[in-house]
C-alpha positions, 0 to 999 in steps of 0.5 A, a space after each residue: 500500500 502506497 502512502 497519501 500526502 495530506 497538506 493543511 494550514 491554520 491560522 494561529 495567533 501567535 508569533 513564529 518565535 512564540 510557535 516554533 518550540 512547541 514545533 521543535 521541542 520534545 517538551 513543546 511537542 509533548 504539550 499538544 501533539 502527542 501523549 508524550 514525546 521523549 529523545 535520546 541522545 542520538 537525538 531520536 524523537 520518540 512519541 507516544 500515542 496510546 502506549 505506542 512507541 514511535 521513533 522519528 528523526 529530525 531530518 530538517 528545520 529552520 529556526 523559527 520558520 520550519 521542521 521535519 520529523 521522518 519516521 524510522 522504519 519498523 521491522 516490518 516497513 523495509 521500504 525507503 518509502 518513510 512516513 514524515 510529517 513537517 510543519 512550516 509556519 508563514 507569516 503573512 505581511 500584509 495582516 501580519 497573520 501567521 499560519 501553521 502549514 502541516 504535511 503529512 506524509 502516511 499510510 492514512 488515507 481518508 482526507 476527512 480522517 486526517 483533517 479531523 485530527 489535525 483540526 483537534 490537534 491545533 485546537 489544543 496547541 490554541 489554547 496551549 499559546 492562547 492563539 
């Protein structure tokens, strides 16, 4: 089975310089992406959903302005096809509005699914910032 890019965008209020750590961080991330989110010293992100372990690295970011997470593959998933998840803030200059562009990139395939729980997720990362 192949996996689905889904590309969505917020509005928060919020700076970029206020957003980034709860982007970034393991303590930021833990606050409203997942149940928690711990990393090692290889700087290997491990979040936890529901009592599952999932491993990820940190394949890119931008201070202030971009991240990227890639899944690491599990035994069974030897492909070079790896899940990711990145999120990308843009700031409009003419309303000084800044947006929270997230992409995922996994087996999941019901757009109304994933829109559903991004939804909820940047609902709570709102009221964590207040924005």
């Amino acid at each position: 089975m192949g996996k689905n890019k889904f590309t969505t965008e917020f509005e928060i209020n919020a700076s970029k310089k206020m957003l980034f750590p709860y982007l970034y961080t393991a303590s930021g991330l833990a606050q409203w992406f997942a149940d928690d989110v711990n990393v090692n010293e290889d700087k290997v992100f491990n979040f936890i959903w529901d009592g599952e372990d999932h491993k990820a690295k940190m394949t890119a970011h931008r201070t202030n302005s971009y991240v990227k997470f890639e899944f690491l593959p599990s035994r069974d998933d030897e492909d070079d096809d790896h899940s990711f998840f990145e999120f990308k803030l843009d700031k409009n200059e003419l309303t000084q509005s800044v947006f929270l562009r997230i992409t995922d990139y996994s087996d999941m395939d019901d757009e109304d699914e994933l829109q559903d729980m991004w939804e909820n997720l940047v609902l709570t990362l709102r009221e964590t910032v207040g924005g």
